[in-house]
N, C-alpha and C positions, 0 to 999 in steps of 0.2 A: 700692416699688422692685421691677421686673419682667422678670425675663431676662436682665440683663447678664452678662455675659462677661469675664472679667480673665484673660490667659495672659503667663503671665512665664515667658521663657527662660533669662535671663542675668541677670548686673549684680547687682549688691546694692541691698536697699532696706531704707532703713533705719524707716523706719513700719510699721503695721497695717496691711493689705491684706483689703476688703472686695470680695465680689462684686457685693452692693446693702445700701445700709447707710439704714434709716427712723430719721431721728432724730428725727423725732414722731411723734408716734399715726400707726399706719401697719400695712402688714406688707410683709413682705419676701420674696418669691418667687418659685421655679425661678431663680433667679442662679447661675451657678457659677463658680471660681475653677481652673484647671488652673494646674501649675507641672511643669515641664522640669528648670530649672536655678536656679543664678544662688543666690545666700545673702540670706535673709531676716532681719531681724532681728528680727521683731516677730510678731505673732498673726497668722493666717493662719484668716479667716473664708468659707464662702459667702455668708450673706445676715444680716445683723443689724436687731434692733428696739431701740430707745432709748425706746421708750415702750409704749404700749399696741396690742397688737395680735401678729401671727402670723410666725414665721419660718418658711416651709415648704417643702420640697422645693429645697432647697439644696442644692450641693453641691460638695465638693472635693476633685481631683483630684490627688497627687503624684506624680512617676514620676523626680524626679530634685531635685537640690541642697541644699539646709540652710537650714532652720529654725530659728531662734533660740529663738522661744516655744510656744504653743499651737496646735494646729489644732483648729476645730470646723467641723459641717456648716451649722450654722445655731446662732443665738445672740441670746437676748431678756434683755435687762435694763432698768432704769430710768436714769438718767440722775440722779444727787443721791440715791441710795441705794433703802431699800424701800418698797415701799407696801404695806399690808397688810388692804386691805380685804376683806371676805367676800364672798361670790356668795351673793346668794338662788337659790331654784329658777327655773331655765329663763332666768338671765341670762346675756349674754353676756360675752367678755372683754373690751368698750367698759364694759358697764354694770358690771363688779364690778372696773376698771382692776387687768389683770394682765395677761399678754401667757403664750406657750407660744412650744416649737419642736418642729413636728412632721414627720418621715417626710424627715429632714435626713441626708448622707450623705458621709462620706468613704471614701476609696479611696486605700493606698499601697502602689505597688510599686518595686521595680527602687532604685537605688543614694542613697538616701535617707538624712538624718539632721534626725532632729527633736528639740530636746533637753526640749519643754514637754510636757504633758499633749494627749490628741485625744479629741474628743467627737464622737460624730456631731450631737448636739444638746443645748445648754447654755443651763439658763434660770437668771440670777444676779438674786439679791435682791427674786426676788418669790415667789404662791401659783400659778403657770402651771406647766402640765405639759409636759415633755419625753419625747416617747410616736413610737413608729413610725422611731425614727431609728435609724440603722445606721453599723459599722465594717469597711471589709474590707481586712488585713492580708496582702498578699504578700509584700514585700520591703521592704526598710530595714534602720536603726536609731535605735529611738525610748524616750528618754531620760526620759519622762515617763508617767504611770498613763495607760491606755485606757480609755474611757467608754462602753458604746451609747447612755445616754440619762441624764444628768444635771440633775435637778431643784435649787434650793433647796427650799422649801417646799411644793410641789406635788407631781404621781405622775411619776415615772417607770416608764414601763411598755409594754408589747411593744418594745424596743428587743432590736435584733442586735448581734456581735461575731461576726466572722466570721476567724480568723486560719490563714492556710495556709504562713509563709514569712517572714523577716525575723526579729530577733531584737527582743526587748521589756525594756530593762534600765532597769525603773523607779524613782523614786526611792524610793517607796514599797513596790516590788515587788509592784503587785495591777490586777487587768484585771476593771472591774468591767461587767456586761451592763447594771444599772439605778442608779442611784444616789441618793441624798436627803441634803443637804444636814443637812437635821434631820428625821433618819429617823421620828421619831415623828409628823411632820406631813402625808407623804405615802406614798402607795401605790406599793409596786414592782411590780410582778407580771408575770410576760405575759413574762421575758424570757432570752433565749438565747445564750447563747456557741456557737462550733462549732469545732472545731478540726481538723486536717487537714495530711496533709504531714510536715516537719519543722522547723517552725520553734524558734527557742534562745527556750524560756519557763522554760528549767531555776530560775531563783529565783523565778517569779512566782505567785502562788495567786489562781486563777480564782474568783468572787464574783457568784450570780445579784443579789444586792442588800446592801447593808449595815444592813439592820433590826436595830433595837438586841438581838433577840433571835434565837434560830437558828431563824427561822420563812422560809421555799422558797417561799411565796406564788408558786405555779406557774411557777418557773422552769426551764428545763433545759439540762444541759451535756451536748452531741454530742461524742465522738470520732469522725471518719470518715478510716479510713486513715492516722489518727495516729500517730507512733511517734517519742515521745522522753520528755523528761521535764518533770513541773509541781514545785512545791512543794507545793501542795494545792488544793482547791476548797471551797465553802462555800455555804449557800442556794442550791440547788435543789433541785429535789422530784424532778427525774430524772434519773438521768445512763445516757447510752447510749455504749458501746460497742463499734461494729461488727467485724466479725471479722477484718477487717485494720488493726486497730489494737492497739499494743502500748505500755502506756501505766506507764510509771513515778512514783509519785508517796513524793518524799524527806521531807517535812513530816507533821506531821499529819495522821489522818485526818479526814474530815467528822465534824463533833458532832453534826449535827442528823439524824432518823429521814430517808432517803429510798429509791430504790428504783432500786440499780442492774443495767439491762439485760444484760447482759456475753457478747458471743458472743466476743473476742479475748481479751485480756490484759490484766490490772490490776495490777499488784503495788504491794505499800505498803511502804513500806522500815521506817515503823515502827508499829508494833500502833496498826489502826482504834479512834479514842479511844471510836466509839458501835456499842457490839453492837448495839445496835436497828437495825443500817444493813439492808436488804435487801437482798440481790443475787439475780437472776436469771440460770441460765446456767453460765458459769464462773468459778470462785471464783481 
């Protein structure tokens, strides 16, 4: 499935809304889904796999109406549950049947409400990797966790989170760059939040990955220009600060050793839990 185009302005729909959907061995991409208006009730996908093969270069556009469930950019799963075969060396995703989503992409701005979780890229119930996909967050409000790049059992890794605007009141309260289903199976790494503007993240604690331990596996959190408040952040190995950013953080400090840049403002409302933190800059 290649290319197509779904644009919903109005009216209510009460199904799943795919941009291109391979319900066999297949792959699924450059499809993309733009929405206007009009109330959704169901998942809100760019391009989907149901079998073996690649969702790629997906994407979905919001800029206005209501969402009922989840938005992702692109989205591979199985069809009757997991398969969980292995890859030898130099096989492909045919030959070791597992599928990925990669370099998949949502975008919401402007007067917005989603009430599920948004992935840029979401791969459920197999060992395929969720790598290269991206989130960028102007406007809204969205009811559900933020994903750049969600795996089951596979890597998640270089995925974006990009948020400048819009407010994020999750159920869970956390905005994660890379994600693993079952963290001890797959690789996060490679991956970035950035944040910017003011948007309302006052309850939500930014996460370069969720590894069962406090290991950064080269991830890093940008402020640029930011000025408000988080809860806290966690796994990255860097966090930058640029000098027009003035950054409030109510929770927790980071546990894990990292290495913050700091040319603006940082304050922590209550005592950094890991002395071993680094900061460069101003304290």
């Amino acid at each position: 499935m290649e290319e197509n185009v779904v644009v919903i302005s109005g009216g209510r729909v009460v199904g799943d809304v795919y941009g291109g959907d391979a319900d066999a061995d297949g792959s699924a991409t450059g499809n993309r889904v733009e929405v206007t208006g009009g109330e959704l009730l169901g998942f809100v996908n760019g391009g989907g796999v149901s079998g073996v093969g690649i969702a790629r270069n997906n994407r979905v556009t919001v800029s206005g109406g209501k969402i009922g469930m989840g938005v992702a950019g692109g989205f591979a799963h199985f069809v009757g549950g997991a398969r969980r075969e292995t890859a030898g060396k130099g096989e492909t995703n045919r030959e070791k049947k597992t599928n990925s989503a990669m370099e998949n992409s949502v975008r919401i701005s402007g007067d917005v409400e989603i009430e599920g979780h948004v992935s840029g890229g979401f791969v459920l119930d197999s060992e395929g990797s969720a790598t290269g996909n991206s989130v960028e967050i102007s406007g809204g409000t969205i009811r559900g966790n933020v994903y750049g790049g969600r795996a089951f059992r596979g890597d998640a890794c270089d995925n974006t989170v990009v948020i400048s605007g819009g407010a994020i009141k999750a159920r869970d309260d956390v905005v994660y760059a890379g994600y693993v289903h079952e963290p001890k199976s797959g690789r996060a790494t490679g991956n970035t939040i950035t944040l910017s503007g003011s948007p309302d993240l006052a309850t939500i604690t930014l996460h370069g990955n969720n590894r069962p331990t406090w290991q950064t596996d080269g991830n890093t959190l940008n402020f640029k220009g930011f000025r408000g408040t988080i809860r806290g952040f966690s796994h990255f190995q860097e966090v930058n600060v640029d000098k027009d950013s003035v950054v409030t953080v109510t929770g927790d400090g980071p546990h894990e050793i990292l290495i913050v840049n700091n040319e603006g403002q940082i304050v922590f409302e209550k005592p950094v839990s890991n002395p071993g933190a680094f900061m460069r800059g101003k304290r």
